[in-house]
C-alpha positions in Angstrom: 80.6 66.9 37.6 82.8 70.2 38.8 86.0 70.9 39.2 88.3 71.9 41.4 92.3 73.1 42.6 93.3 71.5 45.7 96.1 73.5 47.5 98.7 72.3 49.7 99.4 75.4 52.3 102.8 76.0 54.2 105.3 76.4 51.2 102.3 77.4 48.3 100.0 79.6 50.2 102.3 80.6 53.0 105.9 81.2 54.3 107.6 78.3 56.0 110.9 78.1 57.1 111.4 81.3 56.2 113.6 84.0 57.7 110.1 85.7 59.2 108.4 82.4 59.9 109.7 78.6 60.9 106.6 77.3 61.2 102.9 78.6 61.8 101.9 78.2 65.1 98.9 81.0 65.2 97.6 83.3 63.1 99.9 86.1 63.5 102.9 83.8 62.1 101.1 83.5 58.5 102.5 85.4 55.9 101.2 85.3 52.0 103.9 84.3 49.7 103.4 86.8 46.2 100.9 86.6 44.2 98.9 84.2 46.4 95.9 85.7 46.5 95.6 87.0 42.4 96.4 83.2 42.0 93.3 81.8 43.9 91.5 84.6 42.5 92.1 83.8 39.1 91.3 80.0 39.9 88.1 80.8 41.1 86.8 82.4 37.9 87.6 78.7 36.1 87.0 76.1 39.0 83.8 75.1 40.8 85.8 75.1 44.3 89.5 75.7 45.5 90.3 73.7 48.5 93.4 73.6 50.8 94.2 69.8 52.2 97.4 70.2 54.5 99.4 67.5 57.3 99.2 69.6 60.2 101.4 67.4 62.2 101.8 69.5 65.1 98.8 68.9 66.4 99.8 65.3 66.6 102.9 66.5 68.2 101.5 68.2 70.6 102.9 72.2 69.2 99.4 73.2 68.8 95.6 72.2 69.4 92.9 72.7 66.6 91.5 75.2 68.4 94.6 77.4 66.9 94.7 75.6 63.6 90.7 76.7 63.1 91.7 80.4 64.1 95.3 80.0 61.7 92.6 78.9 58.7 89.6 81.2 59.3 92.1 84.5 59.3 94.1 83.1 56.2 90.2 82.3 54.6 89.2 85.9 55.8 92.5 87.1 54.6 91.9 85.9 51.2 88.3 86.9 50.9 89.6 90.4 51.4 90.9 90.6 48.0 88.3 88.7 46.3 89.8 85.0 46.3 87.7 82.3 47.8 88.7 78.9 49.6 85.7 76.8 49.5 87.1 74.7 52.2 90.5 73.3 54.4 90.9 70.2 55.3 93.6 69.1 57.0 95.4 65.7 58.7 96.2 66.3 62.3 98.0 63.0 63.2 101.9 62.7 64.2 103.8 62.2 60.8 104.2 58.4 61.3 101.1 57.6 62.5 99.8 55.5 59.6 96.4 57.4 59.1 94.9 56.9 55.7 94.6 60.7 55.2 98.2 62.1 55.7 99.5 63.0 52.4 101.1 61.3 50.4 97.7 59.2 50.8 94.9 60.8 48.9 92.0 60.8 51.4 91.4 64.7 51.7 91.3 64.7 48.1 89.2 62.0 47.4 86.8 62.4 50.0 86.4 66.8 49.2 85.5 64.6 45.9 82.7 62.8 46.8 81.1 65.5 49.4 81.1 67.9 46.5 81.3 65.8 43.3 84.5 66.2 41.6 85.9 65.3 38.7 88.9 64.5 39.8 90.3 63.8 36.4 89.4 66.9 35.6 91.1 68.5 38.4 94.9 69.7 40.0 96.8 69.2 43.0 99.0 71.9 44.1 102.2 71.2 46.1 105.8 72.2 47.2 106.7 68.3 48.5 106.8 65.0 46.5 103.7 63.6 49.1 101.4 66.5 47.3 102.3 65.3 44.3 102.1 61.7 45.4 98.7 62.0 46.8 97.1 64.0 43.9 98.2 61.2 41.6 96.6 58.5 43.8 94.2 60.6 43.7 93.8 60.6 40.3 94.3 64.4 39.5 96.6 66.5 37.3 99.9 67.7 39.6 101.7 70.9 39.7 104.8 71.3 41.6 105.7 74.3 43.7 109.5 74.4 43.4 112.8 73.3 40.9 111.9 70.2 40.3 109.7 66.9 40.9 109.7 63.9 38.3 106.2 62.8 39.3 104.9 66.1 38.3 102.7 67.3 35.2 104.5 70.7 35.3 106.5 72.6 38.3 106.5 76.3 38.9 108.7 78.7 41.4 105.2 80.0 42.8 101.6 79.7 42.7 100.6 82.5 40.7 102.7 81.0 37.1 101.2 77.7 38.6 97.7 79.2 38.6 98.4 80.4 34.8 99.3 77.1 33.6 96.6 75.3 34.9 94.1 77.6 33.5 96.3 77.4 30.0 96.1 73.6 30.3 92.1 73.8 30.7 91.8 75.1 27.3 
């Protein structure tokens, strides 16, 4: 079995409501936060596969069509291969926030099912994520949690960014 990070996107990979950036609407809008990319980078030399599972309720909403999204994720994929870090893959909910779908976060669909396509050992594995549904859904998931922020109860350890996240997690492997 492998193992792998998953990362949540606006708020860990990206500015969001931000002075620069409210929210990311096309590719143009997306802006690293520090250390981003050494962070994947430095995953990808102790995980099988790094994945990004975001809501993307503006689609649902209507702000933007996938279309967009696809060109918003192939330039931040691009972006990131640029500098030697590797996303194996993004998957991403487009439905309205209260829609009910079984693979909005905090449900653990995207995780569990990047699971099974590329068999994960989930246990063996971490959620990433600024809110309490990333930390919510990589629990149901069944998957160590890291918190992007001050401070979540439900977490297994909380950082101010992803790069001192990234160094835990590979500290915890050991």
């Amino acid at each position: 079995m492998k193992r792998a990070v998953f990362l949540d996107r606006d708020g860990v990979i990206n500015e969001v409501l931000t002075h620069r950036v409210k929210f990311v609407n096309e590719p143009k809008q997306f802006y690293f936060l520090p250390g981003v990319e050494e962070a994947i980078k430095s995953l990808n030399e102790y995980f099988d596969y790094v994945f990004v599972v975001t809501n993307q309720g503006g689609i649902g909403l209507g702000f933007m069509k996938e279309k967009q999204l696809h060109k918003i994720h192939d330039h931040m994929v691009a972006e990131l291969a640029k500098k030697g870090a590797t996303i194996h893959e993004v998957t991403y909910c487009p439905h309205k926030p209260k829609a009910g779908c079984k693979c909005r976060k905090p449900n653990s669909k995207m995780i569990v099912d990047l699971g099974k396509k590329f068999k994960i050992d989930l246990e063996q594995s971490y959620m990433v994520g600024d809110t309490d549904t990333d930390i919510q859904a990589g629990k149901k998931a069944g998957t160590r949690t890291v918190f992007i922020g001050k401070h979540d109860p439900l977490a297994d350890a909380v950082y101010p960014n992803l790069k001192e996240a990234a160094q835990w997690i590979i500290q915890d492997l050991k």
